[in-house]
C-alpha positions as CSV (number, residue, x, y, z in Angstrom):
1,X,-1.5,7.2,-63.1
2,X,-1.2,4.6,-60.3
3,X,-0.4,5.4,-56.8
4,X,2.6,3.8,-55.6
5,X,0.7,1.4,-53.7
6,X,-1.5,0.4,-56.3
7,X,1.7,-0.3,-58.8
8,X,2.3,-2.8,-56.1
9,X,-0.5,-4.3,-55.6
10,X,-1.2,-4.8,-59.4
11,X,2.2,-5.7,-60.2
12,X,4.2,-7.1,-57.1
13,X,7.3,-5.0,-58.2
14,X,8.2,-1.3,-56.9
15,X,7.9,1.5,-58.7
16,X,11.5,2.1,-61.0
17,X,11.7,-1.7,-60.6
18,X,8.1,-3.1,-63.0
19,X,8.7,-5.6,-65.4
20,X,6.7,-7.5,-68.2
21,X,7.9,-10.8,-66.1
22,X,6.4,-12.5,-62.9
23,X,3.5,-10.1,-62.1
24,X,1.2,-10.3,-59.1
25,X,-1.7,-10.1,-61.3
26,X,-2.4,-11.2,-65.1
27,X,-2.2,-7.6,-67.4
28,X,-1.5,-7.5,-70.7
29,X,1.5,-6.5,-71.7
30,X,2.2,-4.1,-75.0
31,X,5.5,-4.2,-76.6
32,X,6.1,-0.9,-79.6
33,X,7.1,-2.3,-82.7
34,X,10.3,0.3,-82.4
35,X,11.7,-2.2,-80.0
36,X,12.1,-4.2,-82.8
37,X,15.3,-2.1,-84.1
38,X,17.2,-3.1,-81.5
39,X,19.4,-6.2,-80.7
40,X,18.4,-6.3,-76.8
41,X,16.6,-4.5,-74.4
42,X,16.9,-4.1,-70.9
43,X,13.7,-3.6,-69.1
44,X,13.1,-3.5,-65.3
45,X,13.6,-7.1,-63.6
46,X,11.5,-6.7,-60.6
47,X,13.5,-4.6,-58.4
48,X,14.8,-0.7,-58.9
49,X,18.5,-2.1,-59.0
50,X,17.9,-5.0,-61.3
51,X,17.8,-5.6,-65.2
52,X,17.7,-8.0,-67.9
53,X,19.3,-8.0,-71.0
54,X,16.8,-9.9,-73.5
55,X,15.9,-9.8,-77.0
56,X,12.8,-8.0,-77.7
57,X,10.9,-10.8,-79.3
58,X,11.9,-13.2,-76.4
59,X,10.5,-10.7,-74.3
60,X,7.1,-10.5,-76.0
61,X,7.0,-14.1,-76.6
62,X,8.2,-14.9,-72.7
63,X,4.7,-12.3,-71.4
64,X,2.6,-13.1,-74.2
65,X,2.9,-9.2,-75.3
66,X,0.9,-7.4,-78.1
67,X,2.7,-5.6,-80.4
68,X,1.3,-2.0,-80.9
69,X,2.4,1.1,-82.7
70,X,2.7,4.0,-80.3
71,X,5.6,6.0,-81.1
72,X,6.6,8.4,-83.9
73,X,9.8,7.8,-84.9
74,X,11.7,10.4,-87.0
């Protein structure tokens, strides 16, 4: 795990507040395929208070995400 200052410094967003968009640095960004099953998401928009209400292809196609299978759904 990242120190708090480190989350910053890689991202240029608090922690409770990271988001896919606008990062300080380039990362790759990984989207699960479960995402898929839903209409819109609402990840983090750069600041703890702050959201956005996307589609979750827009949002891997807006940060260039990879889609990867990491969850086990039931």
């Amino acid at each position: 795990m990242l120190s708090v200052d480190e989350v910053i410094n890689w991202t240029g967003h608090p922690v409770g507040g990271v988001c896919p968009f606008g990062l300080e640095n380039p990362l790759t960004v990984y989207c699960d395929v479960s995402l898929r099953r839903f209409d819109e998401v609402l990840p983090a928009a750069g600041a703890i208070h702050s959201a956005v209400r996307i589609t979750p292809q827009q949002m891997a196609d807006l940060t260039a995400a990879k889609w990867v299978d990491v969850c086990e759904t039931g």
